[in-house]
N, C-alpha and C positions, 0 to 999 in steps of 0.2 A: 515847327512841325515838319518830319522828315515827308517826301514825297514817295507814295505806294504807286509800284509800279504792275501792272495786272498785263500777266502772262497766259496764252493760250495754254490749253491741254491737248500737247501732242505728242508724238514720240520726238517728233523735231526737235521742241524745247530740253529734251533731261541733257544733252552735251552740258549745254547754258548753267543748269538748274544744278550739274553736277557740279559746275564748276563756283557757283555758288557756295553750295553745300559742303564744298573743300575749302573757302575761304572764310569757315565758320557763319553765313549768315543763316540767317530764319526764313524761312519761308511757309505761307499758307499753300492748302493744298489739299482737294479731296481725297477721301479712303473710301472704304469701303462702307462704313457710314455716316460719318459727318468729314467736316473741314478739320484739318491736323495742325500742327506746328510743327513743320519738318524741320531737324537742325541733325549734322554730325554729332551721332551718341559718343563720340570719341574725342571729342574737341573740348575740351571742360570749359573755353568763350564761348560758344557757340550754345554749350546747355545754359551756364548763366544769362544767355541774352534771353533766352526761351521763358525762362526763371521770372525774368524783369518783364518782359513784353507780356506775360501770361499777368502777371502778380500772382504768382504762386510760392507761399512760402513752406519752409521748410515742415516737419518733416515727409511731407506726403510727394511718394516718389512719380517718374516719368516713366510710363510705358516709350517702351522700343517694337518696332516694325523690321523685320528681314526679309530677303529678299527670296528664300528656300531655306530646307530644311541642311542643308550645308552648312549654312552661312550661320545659322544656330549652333549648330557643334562646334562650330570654331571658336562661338564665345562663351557658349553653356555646356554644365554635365547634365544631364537628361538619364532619369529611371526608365524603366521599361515601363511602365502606366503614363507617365510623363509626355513618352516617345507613341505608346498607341492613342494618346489622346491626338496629339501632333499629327499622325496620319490619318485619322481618321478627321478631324475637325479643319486643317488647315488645308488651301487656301483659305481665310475666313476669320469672322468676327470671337476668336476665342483668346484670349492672353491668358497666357501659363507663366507664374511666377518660379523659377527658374534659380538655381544657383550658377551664378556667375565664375567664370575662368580667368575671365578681364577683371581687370581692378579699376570699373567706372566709377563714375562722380558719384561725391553721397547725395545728388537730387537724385539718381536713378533708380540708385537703391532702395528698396520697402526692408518691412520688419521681416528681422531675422539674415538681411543680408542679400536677402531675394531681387528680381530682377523683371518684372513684367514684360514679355514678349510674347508678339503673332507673326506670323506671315500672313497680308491682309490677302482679302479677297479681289482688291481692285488690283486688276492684271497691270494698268500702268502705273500704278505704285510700286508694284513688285518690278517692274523693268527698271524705274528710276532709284530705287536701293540696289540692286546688282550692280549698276553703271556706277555708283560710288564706292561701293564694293564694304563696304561699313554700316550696320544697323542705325536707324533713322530715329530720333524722337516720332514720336506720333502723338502726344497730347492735342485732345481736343482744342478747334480753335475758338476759343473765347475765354473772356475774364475770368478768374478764377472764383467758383460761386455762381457764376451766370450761366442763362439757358448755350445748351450744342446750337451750333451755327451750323449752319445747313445750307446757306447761300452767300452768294458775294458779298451781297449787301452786308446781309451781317454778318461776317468778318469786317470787313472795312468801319462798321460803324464802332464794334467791339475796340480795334487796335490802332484808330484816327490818332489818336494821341500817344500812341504807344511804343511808335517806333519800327514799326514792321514794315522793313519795304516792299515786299513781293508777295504777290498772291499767285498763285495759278487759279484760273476761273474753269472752274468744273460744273459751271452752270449754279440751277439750284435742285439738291439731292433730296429725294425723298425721303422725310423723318424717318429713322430708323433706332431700334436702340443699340445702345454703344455697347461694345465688347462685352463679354462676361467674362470675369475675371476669378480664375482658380487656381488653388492650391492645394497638391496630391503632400500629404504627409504619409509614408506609409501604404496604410490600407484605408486609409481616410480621405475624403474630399472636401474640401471646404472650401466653399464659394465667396468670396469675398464680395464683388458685386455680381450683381444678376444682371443679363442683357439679351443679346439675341440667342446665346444658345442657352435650353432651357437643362434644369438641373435635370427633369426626367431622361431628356437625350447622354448629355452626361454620363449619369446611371447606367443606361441601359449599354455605351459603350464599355465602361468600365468594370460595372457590377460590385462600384465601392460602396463603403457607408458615407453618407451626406453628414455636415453638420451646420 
């Protein structure tokens, strides 16, 4: 059983954590609202370790985190409903499924070729993706099937046998629900999961049809 090493939350630590994250490892670590599985979205060892320490199998893909809306257009094309969802919702718990410019791993990918990403709300999140300068996995941290992990504790009890050396300790976060997850086709929106941002809000920035 590999030994976990539990890392403060500061801005001190992201040098360390960057340099982590460039030598492909995993690492836990709060967002905006639960505990994540940070790895380089660009490292194809680094998403299969995520893959393995998650037990997540194929085909159900891995949301990514950026660090701004930069950092998006360098790796996505973005419509004009796409791009006012983006300013108007992010910093924040919203993932927009995206056509990809990068040719990531097929765990990243969803149907149709898509690409889940936010720019999260938690500001040291967003410092520790800019300092690697590459969009981050952010899957929830816990087994795959199991309840969001919300505290040290459980992460640690979740990934005991699994391999994860590092956690950053962000305390324990108040339950919250996880991302809402959409998809603009068109003149259409379809929601794929529901979470904190609600489809009325949605709507009323948009003014699409829901499905």
């Amino acid at each position: 059983m590999s030994q976990t090493t539990i890392l403060p939350k500061s801005v001190k630590i992201i040098p360390y954590l960057r340099q982590l994250l460039k030598i492909g490892e995993v690492v836990a670590a709060p967002t905006e609202t639960a505990y994540g599985l940070l790895a380089d979205a660009l490292n194809p060892r680094a998403v299969a370790r995520v893959q393995k320490i998650k037990g997540r199998e194929p085909p159900k893909p891995i949301a990514l985190v950026a660090s701004d809306l930069r950092m998006v257009k360098r790796y996505f094309r973005m419509t004009r409903s796409e791009l006012r969802m983006a300013n108007y919702f992010w910093p924040g718990p919203l993932t927009l499924l995206l056509k990809p410019k990068y040719k990531f791993r097929p765990a990243i990918m969803g149907r149709g070729g898509l690409v889940g990403v936010r720019i999260p709300g938690n500001a040291w999140l967003r410092r520790l993706v800019l300092a690697t300068n590459v969009p981050l996995t952010a899957t929830s941290a816990n087994r795959a099937g199991r309840n969001t992990a919300y505290t040290l504790l459980a992460v640690r009890r979740a990934f005991k046998s699994r391999g994860l050396k590092y956690i950053v300790d962000g305390g324990n976060l108040p339950p919250r629900l996880t991302s809402t997850v959409v998809k603009v086709d068109k003149d259409r929106l379809e929601i794929l999961r529901p979470g904190a941002v609600s489809q009325g809000r949605l709507n009323k920035v948009l003014k699409l049809k829901s499905q």
